[in-house]
Legacy VTK file of the C-alpha trace (Angstrom):
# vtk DataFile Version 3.0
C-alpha trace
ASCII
DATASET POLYDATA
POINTS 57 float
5.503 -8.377 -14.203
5.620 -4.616 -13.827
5.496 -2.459 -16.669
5.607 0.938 -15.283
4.954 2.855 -12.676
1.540 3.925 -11.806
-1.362 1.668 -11.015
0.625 -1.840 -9.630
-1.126 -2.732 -6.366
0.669 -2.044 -3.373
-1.862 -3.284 -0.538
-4.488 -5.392 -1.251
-6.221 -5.011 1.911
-7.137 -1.335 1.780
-6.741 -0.584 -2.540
-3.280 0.902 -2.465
-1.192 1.405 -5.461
2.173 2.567 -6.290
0.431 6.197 -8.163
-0.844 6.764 -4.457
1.854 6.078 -2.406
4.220 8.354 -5.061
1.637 11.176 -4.608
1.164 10.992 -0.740
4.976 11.188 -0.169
5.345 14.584 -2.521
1.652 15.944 -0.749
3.259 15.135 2.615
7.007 16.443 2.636
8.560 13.062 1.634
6.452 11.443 4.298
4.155 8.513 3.649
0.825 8.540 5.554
-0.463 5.647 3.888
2.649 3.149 4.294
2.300 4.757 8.429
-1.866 3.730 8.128
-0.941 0.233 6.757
2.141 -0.531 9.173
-0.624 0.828 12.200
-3.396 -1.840 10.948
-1.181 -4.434 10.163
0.113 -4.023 14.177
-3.339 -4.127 15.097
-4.411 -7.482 13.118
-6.040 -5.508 10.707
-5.016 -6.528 7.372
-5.857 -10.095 5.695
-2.810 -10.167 3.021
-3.051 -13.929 2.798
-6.316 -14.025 2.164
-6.325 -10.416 -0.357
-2.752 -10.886 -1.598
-3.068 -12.934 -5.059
-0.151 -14.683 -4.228
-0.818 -15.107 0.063
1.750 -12.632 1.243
LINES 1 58
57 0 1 2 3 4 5 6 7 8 9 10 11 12 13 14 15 16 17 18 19 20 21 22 23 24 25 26 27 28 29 30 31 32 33 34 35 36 37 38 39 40 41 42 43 44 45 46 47 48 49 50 51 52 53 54 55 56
C-alpha cells in the first residue's frame, strides 16, 4: 500500500522509483527520459518484470 510519494518502486528491472521519475520530468521540460529508456528496453526484450516484479508483472 502506498503511503506517499517518494521512494515506491516504479521499475524493478533497472531501480526506478516514483522520486526519480517526478524529478526527471521537472529536469527535462515535463519530459520523461527514464519512462522513454524503459519503454526502449522493454521493446528490445530487455526487461525481466516477471521475474524482478514482486508480484510477476
Amino acid at each position: 500500500m502506498k503511503t506517499s510519494i517518494g521512494n515506491n518502486p516504479i521499475c524493478y528491472c533497472f531501480g526506478y522509483s516514483e522520486e526519480d521519475i517526478i524529478r526527471d520530468v521537472l529536469e527535462n521540460n515535463g519530459i520523461s527520459s527514464i519512462l522513454e529508456r524503459i519503454l526502449s528496453e522493454k521493446k528490445r526484450g530487455g526487461c525481466n518484470c516477471k521475474t524482478n516484479h514482486p508480484q510477476g508483472r
